[in-house]
C-alpha positions in Angstrom: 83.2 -81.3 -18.7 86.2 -83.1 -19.9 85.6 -86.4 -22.2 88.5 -88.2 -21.5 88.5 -88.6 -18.1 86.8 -90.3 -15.5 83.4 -89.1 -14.6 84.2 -89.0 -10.4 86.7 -86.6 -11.8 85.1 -84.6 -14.5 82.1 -84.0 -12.3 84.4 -81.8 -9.9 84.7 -79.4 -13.0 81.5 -77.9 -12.2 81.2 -75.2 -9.7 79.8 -76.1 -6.3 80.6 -80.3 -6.9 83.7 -81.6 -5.3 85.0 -85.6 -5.0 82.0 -87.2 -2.3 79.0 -84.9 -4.2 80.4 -86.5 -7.8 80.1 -90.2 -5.9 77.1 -89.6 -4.3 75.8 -88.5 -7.6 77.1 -91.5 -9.8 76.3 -94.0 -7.2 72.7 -92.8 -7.1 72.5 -92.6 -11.2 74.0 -96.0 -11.4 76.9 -95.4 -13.1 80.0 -96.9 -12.6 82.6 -94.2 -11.1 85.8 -95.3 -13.2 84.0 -94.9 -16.5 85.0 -92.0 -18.7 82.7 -89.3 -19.5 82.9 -90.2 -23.5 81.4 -93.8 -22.6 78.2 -92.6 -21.0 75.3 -93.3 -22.6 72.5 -90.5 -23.4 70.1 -92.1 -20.8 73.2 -92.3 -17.9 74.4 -88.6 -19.1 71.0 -87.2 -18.4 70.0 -89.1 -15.2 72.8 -87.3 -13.9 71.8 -84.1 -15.2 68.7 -84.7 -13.6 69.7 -85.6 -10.0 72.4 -82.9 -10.4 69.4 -80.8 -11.2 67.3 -81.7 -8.3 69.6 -82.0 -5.5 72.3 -79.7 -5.7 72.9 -75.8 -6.3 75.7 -75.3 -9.0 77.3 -72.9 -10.9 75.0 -69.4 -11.1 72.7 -70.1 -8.4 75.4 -70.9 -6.4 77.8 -67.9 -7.0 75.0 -65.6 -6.3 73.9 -67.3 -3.2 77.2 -67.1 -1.8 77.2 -63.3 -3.1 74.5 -62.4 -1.5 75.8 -64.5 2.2 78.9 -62.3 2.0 77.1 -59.3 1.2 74.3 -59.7 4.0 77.4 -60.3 6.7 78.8 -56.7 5.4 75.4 -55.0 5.7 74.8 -56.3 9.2 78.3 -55.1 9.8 79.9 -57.9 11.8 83.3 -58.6 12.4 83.4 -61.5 8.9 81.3 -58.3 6.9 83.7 -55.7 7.8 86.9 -58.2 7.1 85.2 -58.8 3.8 85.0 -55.1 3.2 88.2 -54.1 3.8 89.8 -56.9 1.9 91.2 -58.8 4.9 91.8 -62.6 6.0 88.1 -63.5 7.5 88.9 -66.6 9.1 91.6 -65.5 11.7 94.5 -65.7 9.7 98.1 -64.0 11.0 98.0 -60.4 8.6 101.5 -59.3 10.1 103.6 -61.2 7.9 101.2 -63.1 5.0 98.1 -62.5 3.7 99.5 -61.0 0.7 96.6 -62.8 -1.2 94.2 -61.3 0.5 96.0 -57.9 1.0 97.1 -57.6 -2.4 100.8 -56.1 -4.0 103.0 -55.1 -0.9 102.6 -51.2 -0.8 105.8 -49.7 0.6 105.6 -47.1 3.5 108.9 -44.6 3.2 111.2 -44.3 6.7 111.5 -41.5 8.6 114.8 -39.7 7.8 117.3 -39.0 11.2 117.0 -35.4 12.1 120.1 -34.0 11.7 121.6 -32.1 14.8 
């Protein structure tokens, strides 16, 4: 987590926290929200820890459960498990023009030459 800034903020680092979670969080540790992350004391740096501990599912745990969510969908093989296995937009998106993030490096398909008469 970054020192120098403040802690709503350096909360979001970690995986599986955003902006509300890192309030809810500091509210319910009792620390103020603008103070930086270098200014906590030991005992407000590991009441956080704790309730981040207790309540929420970060880094690791999360990853793998979300793993495992994605990879249960491809097993059962509905339509979000076979979009996921071919590498495809999952939430609806237009593929005829975008979804080059998804679909990776354009891969170019040669023309069919005129036949000649």
């Amino acid at each position: 987590m970054p020192q120098n800034k403040a802690g709503e903020i350096a909360l979001t680092y970690i995986y599986g926290i955003g902006r509300s979670s890192s309030a809810k969080i500091l509210d319910k540790a009792g620390v103020d929200r603008s103070l930086k992350v270098s200014e906590w004391s030991d005992e407000q740096a590991a009441a956080i820890r704790q309730i981040i501990g207790a309540e929420f599912k970060v880094e690791g745990d999360l990853r793998s459960e979300i793993q495992m969510n994605i990879k249960r969908l491809m097993d059962i093989g509905c339509y979000r498990g076979v979009r996921h296995r071919n590498g495809l937009p999952v939430r609806g998106q237009s593929t005829k023009n975008n979804a080059r993030t998804r679909k990776g490096k354009k891969k170019t398909v040669a023309n069919k030459k005129k036949a000649t008469k």
